[in-house]
Each structure stands twice: as structure tokens, then as C-alpha cells.
Steps between C-alpha positions, in 0.01 A plus 500: 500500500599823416431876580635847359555796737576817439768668705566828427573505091586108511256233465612212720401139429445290839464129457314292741535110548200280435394221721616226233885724558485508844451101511836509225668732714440291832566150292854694429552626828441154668750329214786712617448451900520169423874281534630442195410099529187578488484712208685250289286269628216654390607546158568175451203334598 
């Protein structure tokens, strides 16, 4: 999602996430708090 905003003599595009991005971004987040093992592990299976 996306917005324009003026600010001053500038128009400023702000992005927002969606819910479907914030599940991605969490998925990503919890990938790379994980041990290494574990990642591997679940790429390979």
C-alpha cells in the first residue's frame, strides 16, 4: 500500500506493509533467529 504526501514543495511517497508482508517479514525474521542447523535443515527437507 501506498500513499503520497505533500511536504512543503515535495510530494513524499510512504509505503505501508500489507498483512500477507507482515506474515513474509515475520517468516524472515524467525529464519534468521534461528541456528544455522536449523535453517539448513529446513531447506533441505
Amino acid at each position: 500500500m501506498s500513499e503520497w504526501v505533500k511536504n512543503g514543495k515535495r510530494n513524499i511517497k510512504y509505503y505501508s506493509l500489507t498483512s500477507k508482508g507482515e506474515d513474509l517479514l515475520n517468516k524472515v525474521r524467525d529464519l534468521f533467529n534461528k541456528p544455522i542447523k536449523e535453517v539448513i535443515a529446513d531447506l533441505l527437507f
